[in-house]
C-alpha positions in Angstrom: 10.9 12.3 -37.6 8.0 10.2 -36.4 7.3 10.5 -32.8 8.5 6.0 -31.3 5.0 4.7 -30.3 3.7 1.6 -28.0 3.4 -0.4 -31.1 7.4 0.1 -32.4 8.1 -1.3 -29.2 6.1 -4.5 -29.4 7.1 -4.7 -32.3 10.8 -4.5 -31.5 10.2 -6.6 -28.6 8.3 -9.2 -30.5 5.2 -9.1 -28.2 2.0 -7.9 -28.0 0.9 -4.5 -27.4 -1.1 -5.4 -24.2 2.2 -7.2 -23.1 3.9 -4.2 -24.0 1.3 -2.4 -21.2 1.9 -4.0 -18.5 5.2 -4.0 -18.7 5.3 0.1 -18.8 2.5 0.4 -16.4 4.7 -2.2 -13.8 1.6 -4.7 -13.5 2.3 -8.7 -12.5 2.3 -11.3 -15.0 5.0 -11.3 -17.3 7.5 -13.2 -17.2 10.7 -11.7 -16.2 12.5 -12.7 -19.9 9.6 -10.9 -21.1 10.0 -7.5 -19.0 13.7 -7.5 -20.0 13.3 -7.9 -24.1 10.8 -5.2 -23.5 12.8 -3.1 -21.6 15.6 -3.3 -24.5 13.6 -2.5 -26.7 12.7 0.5 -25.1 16.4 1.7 -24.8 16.6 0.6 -28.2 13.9 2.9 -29.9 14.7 5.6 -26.9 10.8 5.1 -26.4 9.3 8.4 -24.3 5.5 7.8 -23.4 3.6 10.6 -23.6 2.2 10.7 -19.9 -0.3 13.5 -20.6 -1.9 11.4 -23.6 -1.7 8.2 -21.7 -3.4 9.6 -19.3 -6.6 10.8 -21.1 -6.4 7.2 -22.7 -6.7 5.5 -19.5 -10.6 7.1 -19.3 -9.9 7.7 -15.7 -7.5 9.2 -13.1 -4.5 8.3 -11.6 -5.8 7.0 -7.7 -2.7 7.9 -5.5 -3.4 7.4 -1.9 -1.0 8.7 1.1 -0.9 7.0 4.7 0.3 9.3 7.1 0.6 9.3 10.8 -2.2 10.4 13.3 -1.1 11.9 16.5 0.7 15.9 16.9 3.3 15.6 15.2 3.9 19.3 13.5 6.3 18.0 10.8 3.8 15.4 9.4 0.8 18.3 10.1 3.4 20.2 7.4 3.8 17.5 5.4 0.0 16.6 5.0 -1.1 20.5 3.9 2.2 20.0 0.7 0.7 16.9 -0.3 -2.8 18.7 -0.1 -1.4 21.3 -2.4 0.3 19.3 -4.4 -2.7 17.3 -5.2 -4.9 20.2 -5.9 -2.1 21.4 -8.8 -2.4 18.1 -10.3 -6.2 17.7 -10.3 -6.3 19.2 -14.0 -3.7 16.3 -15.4 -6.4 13.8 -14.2 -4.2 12.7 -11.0 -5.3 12.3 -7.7 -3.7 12.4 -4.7 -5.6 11.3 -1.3 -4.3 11.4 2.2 -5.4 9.3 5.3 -4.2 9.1 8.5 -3.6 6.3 11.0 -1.9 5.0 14.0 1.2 3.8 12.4 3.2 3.1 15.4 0.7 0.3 15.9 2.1 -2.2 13.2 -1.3 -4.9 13.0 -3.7 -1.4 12.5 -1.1 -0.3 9.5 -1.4 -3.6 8.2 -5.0 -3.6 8.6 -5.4 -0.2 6.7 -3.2 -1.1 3.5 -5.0 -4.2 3.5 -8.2 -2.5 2.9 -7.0 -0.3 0.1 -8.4 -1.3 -3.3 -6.7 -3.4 -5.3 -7.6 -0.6 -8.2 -5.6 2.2 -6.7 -2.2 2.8 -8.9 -0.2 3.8 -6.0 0.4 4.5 -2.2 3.2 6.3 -0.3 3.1 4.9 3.4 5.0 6.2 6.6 6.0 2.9 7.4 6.5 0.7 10.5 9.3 -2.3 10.8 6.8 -4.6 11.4 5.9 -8.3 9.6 2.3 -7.8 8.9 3.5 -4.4 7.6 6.2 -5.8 5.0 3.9 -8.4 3.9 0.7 -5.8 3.3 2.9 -3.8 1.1 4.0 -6.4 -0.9 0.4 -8.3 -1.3 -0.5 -4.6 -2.8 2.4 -4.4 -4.9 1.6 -8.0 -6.4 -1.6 -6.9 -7.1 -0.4 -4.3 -9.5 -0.2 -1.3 -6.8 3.3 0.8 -7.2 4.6 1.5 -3.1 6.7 4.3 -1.9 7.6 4.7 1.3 7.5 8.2 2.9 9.8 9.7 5.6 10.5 5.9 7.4 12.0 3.3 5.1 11.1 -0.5 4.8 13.4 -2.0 2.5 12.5 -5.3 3.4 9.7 -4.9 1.6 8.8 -4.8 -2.0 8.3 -1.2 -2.4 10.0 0.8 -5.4 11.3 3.9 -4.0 11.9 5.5 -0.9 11.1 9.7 -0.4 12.9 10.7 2.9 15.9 11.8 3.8 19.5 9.5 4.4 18.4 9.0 8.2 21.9 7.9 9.2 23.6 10.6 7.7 20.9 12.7 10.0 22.2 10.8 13.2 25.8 11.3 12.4 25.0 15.5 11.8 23.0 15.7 15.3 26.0 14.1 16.8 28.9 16.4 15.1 26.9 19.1 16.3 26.6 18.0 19.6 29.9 17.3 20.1 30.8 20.8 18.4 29.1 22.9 20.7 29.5 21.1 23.7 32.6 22.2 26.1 33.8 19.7 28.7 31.9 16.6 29.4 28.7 15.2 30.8 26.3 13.2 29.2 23.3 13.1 26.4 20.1 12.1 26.5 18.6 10.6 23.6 14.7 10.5 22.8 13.3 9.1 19.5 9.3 8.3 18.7 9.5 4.3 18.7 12.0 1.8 17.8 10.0 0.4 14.9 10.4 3.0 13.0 13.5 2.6 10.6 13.9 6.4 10.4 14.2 6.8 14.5 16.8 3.7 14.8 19.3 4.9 11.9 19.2 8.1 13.1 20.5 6.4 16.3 22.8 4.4 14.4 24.6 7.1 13.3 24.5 9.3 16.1 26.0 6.8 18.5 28.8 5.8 16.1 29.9 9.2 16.1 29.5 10.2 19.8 31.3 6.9 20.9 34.4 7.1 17.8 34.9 11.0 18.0 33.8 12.8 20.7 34.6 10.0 24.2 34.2 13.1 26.5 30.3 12.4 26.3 28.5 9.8 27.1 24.8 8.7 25.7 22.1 7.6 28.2 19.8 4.9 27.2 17.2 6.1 24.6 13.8 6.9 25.9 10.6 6.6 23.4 8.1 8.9 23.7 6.0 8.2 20.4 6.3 12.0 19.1 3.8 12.9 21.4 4.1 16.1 23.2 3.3 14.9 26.5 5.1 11.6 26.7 8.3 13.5 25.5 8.0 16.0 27.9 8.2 13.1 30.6 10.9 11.7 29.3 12.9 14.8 29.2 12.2 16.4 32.3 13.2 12.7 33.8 16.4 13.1 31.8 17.0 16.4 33.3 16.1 15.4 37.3 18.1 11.9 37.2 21.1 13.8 35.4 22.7 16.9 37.0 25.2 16.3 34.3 23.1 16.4 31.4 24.7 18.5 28.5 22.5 17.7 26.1 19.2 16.4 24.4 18.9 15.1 20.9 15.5 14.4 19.9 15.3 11.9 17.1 11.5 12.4 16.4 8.4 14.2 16.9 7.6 16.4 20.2 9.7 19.4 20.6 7.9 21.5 22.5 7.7 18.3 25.1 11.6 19.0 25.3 11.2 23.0 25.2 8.5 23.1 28.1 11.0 20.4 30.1 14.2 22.4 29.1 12.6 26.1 30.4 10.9 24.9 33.3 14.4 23.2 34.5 15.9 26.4 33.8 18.8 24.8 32.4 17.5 25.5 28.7 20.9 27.9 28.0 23.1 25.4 29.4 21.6 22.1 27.8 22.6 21.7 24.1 19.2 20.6 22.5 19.4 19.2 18.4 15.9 18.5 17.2 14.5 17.2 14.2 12.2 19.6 11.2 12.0 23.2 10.9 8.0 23.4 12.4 7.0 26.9 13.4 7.1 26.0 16.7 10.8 24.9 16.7 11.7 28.4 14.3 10.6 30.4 17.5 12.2 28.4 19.8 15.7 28.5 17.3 15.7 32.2 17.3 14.8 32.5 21.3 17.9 29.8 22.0 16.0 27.1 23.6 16.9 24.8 20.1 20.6 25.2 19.0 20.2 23.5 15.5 17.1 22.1 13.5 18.0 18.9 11.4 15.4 19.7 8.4 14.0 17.5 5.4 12.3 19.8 3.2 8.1 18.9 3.1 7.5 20.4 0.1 10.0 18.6 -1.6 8.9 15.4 -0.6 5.6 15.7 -1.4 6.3 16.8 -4.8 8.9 14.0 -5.1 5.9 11.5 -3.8 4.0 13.1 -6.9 6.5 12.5 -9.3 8.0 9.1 -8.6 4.4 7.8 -8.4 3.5 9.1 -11.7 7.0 8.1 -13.2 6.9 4.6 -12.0 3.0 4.1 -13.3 4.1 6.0 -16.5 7.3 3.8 -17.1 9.5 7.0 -17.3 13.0 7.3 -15.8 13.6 8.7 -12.2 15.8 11.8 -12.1 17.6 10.7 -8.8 19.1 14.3 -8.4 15.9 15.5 -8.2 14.1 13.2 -6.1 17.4 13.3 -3.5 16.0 15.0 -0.2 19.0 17.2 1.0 19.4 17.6 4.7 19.5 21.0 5.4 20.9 22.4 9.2 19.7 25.6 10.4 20.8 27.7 13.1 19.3 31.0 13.9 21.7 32.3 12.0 20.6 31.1 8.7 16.7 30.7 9.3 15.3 30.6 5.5 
């Protein structure tokens, strides 16, 4: 049988061939009767572009770019070397991936820098901020043309087309089950997260509150305490947790800076007493797991993501379907027990 091309389909569709473009490539400027009769047609002819060629037609590679935090934060230090890797396997299929990094707990700066990205790139994957001038860069880029992920922190608000991270909520609701698992008695639980503007940090609050304050009314959560995933400023906060709190019986850490908690929990000498959760299997928290300072690691897998961040960029560009079992990043829970 004869392989479906772009010109079945505008033919199908009753359009023309350049209409036909856009409309698989995601750019503005057809009308929305138009994107559906093309779509149809699509489903109708069971159309499958063939990315590779497409590519090499295009007489230029695919300009991904990647906006990741600055700062200490181990997890994102992991996550910067997979999309490194990631983009040095796909250099041969004309794709490339660029990563930059910038303040994004400062929301006018993360504004600033999406703003100056070219309106020629084909896509970005942003850690993103809950923050106006935030939302309303992301969707001036995505009217230009420009298809947006977001990466690790959600901003649904916005007009971005697919989010690579895990169900944050669900991540808040885990650190609280285990809390309330391994804790005997009662006493109360200090809760630190990197900022409040962050989407990931407040639904992983979210959840963890509903389930401390439904299931488990033996404990009681303090007022969280934002400490930016720096090292130092988490370090503060728990050490301030553990003076002002005799009764402290445990630490969740919602973000970035575990070895802020660890030096605060061992120089307390109350780190086999105080149940601490924290957040991505870094090889600082592995040690710390295995020497019982950490109880349990929360993990999203950084590999994954950044070969999801691959994918779903090049799908979306491409017009091809998202397999959503495969971009799904799984929350994994490891104890030293388990340790991949």
């Amino acid at each position: 049988m004869a392989r479906t091309t772009l010109q079945d389909v505008a033919s199908e569709a009753g359009v023309s061939l350049a209409t036909v473009d856009r409309v698989m490539n995601g750019r503005s400027g057809v009308h929305a009767r138009t994107v559906e009769r093309v779509q149809a047609a699509v489903k109708a002819l069971d159309f499958h572009p063939d990315r590779h060629a497409s590519r090499l037609a295009r007489g230029r590679d695919y300009d991904f770019r990647i906006i990741l935090p600055t700062g200490e934060n181990d997890f994102m230090k992991m996550l910067e070397g997979e999309l490194r890797e990631t983009g040095a396997r796909l250099r041969h299929e004309r794709i490339k991936l660029s990563v930059q990094q910038v303040d994004v707990f400062d929301g006018p700066l993360l504004a600033a820098a999406i703003e100056e990205l070219p309106a020629t790139i084909d896509g970005l994957a942003v850690v993103a901020l809950d923050h106006p001038a935030v939302v309303e860069a992301i969707n001036n880029l995505v009217a230009a043309g420009v298809t947006v992920l977001t990466l690790v922190s959600d901003l649904p608000s916005s007009r971005r087309s697919h989010f690579v991270g895990i169900d944050n909520v669900a991540a808040g609701r885990t650190a609280a089950n285990l809390i309330g698992r391994f804790v005997h008695g009662s006493g109360k639980v200090g809760l630190i997260a990197g900022s409040l503007a962050l989407r990931d940090h407040i639904e992983r609050q979210y959840g963890f509150e509903q389930v401390i304050a439904r299931e488990y009314p033996n404990l009681q959560v303090l007022p969280l305490r934002e400490g930016r995933d720096d090292n130092s400023r988490v370090e503060s906060a728990a050490r301030a947790l553990l003076a002002d709190h005799p009764d402290l019986v445990a630490i969740y850490s919602a973000g970035g800076g575990q070895s802020g908690v660890v030096a605060a929990l061992e120089a307390s000498g109350r780190a086999r007493e105080v149940v601490f959760i924290a957040h991505e299997l870094t090889p600082l928290a592995r040690r710390h797991l295995v020497r019982g300072t950490i109880d349990a690691i929360i993990n999203q897998d950084a590999g994954h993501m950044a070969r999801s961040v691959a994918r779903v960029l090049q799908s979306t560009r491409e017009g091809a379907p998202i397999v959503p079992g495969q971009e799904r990043i799984r929350i994994d829970v490891f104890l030293r027990d388990n340790l991949p």
